[in-house]
N, C-alpha and C positions, 0 to 999 in steps of 0.2 A: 504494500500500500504506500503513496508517495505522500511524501511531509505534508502538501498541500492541500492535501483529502484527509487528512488526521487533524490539519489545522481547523480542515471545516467544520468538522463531529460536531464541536459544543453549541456552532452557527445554525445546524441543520437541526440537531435537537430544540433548542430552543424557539427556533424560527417555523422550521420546518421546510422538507425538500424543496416545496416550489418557490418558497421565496429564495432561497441561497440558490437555484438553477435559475431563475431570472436574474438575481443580482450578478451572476457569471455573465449570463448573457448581454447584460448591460455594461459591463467591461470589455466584454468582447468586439464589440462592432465598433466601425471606424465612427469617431467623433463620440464617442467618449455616451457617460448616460445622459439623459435630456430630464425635464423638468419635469417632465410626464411620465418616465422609467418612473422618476423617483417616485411619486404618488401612485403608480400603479406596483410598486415594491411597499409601500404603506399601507396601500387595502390587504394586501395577504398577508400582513403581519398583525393584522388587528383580528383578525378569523380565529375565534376559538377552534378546538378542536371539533367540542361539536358544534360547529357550524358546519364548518369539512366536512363530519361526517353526515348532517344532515343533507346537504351540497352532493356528496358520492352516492349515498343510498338512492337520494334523486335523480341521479344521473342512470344511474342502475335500473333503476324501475322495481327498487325493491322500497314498499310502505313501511316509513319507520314506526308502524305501530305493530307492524307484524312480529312473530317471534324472532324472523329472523334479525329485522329491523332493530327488535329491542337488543338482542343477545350483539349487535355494532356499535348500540349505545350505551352500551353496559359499560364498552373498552374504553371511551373516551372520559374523560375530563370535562 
């Protein structure tokens, strides 16, 4: 594993995957991030967990009242 993915753990933990893969990507592309990266790297970090999770179940097509639904909201926070 490279120093630079070790350094991101505590980043990805606390933030969570899609905000540290945007914020990469927003260092990646020519001209650097814009004003709007940045506010759109602030909406994902203000997302509880469950919201995410209520956001994926929905994306799923799975009811989060269902058992299944409830036993993904058990996991979250």
């Amino acid at each position: 594993m490279s120093a630079a993915l070790i350094a991101l753990i505590p980043v990805i933990l606390q933030y969570g995957l899609p905000a540290v893969q945007q914020l990469i990507a927003m260092f990646s592309k020519a001209g650097g991030p814009t004003d709007a990266d940045w506010q759109a790297l602030m909406l994902l970090t203000t997302k509880t967990a469950r919201q995410q999770m209520l956001e994926t179940l929905a994306a799923h097509g799975i009811d989060p009242n269902s058992p299944q639904g409830q036993a993904f909201l058990a996991l979250t926070p």
